[in-house]
C-alpha positions in Angstrom: -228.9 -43.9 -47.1 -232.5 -42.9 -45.5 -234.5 -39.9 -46.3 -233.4 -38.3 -42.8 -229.8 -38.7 -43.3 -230.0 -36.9 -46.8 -231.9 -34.1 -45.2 -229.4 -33.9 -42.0 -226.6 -33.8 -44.2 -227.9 -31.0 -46.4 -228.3 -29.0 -43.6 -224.7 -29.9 -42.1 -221.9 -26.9 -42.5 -219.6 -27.5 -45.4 -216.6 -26.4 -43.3 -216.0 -26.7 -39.3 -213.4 -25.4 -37.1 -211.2 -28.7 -36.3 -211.0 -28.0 -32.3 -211.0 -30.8 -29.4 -211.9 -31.1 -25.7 -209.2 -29.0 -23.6 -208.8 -26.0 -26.3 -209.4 -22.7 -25.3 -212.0 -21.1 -27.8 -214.0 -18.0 -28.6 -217.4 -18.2 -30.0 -219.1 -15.8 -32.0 -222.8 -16.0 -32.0 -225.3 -14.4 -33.7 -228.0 -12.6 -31.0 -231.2 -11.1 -32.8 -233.0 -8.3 -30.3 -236.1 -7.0 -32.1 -235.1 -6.2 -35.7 -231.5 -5.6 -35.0 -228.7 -8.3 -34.9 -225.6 -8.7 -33.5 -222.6 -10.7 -32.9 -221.7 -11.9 -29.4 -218.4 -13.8 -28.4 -218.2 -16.1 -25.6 -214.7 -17.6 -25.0 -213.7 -20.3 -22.6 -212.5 -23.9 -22.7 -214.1 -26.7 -24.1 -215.4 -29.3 -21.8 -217.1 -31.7 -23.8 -218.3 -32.7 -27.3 -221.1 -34.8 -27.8 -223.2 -36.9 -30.5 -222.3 -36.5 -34.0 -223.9 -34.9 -37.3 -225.9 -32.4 -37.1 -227.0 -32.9 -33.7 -223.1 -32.2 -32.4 -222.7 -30.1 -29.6 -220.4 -28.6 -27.6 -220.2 -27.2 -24.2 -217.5 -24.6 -22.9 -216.8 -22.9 -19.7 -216.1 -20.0 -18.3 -215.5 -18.0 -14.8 -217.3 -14.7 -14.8 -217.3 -12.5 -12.3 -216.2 -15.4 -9.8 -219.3 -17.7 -11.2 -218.9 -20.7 -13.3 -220.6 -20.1 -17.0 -221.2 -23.0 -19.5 -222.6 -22.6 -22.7 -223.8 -25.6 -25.2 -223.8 -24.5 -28.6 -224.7 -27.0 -31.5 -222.2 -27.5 -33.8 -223.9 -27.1 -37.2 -226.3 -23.8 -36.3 -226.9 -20.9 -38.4 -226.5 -19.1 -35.3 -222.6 -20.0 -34.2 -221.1 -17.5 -36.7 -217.6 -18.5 -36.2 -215.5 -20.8 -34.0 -211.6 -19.5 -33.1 -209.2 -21.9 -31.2 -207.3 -19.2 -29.0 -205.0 -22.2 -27.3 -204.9 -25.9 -27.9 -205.0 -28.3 -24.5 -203.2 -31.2 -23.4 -206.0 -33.4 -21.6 -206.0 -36.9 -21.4 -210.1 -37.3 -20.5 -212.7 -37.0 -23.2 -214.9 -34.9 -20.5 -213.7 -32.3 -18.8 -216.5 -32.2 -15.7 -213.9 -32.2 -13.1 -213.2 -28.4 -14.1 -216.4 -27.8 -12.2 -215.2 -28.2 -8.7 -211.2 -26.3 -9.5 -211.2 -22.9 -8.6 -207.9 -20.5 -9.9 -205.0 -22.1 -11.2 -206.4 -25.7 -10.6 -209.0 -24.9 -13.1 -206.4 -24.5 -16.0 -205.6 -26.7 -18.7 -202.1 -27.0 -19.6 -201.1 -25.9 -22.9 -200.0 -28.1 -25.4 -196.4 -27.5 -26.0 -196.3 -29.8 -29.8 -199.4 -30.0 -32.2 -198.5 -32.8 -35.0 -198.7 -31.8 -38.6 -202.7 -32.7 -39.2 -204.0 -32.4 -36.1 
């Protein structure tokens, strides 16, 4: 194992929310203005996961106010206080991009009705 790897790793979170592409999630991030912080939540649905260690992100969406929001948040930041899973989807693409151009109901994601022991 490499120098970088080592260092990486260190800086990896010991534990991470086990979530996929499709679940609905709420994000709590931590938002510094001046010398105060606080906590901000951003819920939507995941629509992609990318690259892995501690360069792994993640990008969910939301409609606000009729306007389509995404967010990428790394995975492994000091910032991303906490990741919930509200609802876990049943997709069958590993990107969800096509979300972009639903509107309404067309832009839901179906729930998924049996989660295997592990998953």
């Amino acid at each position: 194992m490499n120098v970088i790897d080592k260092i990486e790793k260190e800086q990896c979170k010991a534990t991470v929310t086990d979530f996929a592409v499709g679940d609905t999630v709420t994000v709590a991030t931590k938002i510094v203005e001046g010398s105060n912080e606080r906590i901000q939540k951003f819920s939507g649905v995941v629509i992609a996961r990318k690259n892995s260690g501690i360069r792994e992100t993640f990008t969910v969406r939301r409609v606000s106010f009729g306007c389509g929001v995404e967010k990428i948040f790394p995975i492994h930041s000091p910032r991303v206080e906490s990741i919930t899973v509200d609802r876990k989807g049943s997709v069958r693409r590993a990107k969800l991009y096509y979300l972009r151009d639903k509107i309404g109901k067309k832009a839901k994601v179906k729930e998924q009705k049996y989660v295997a022991p592990g998953k």
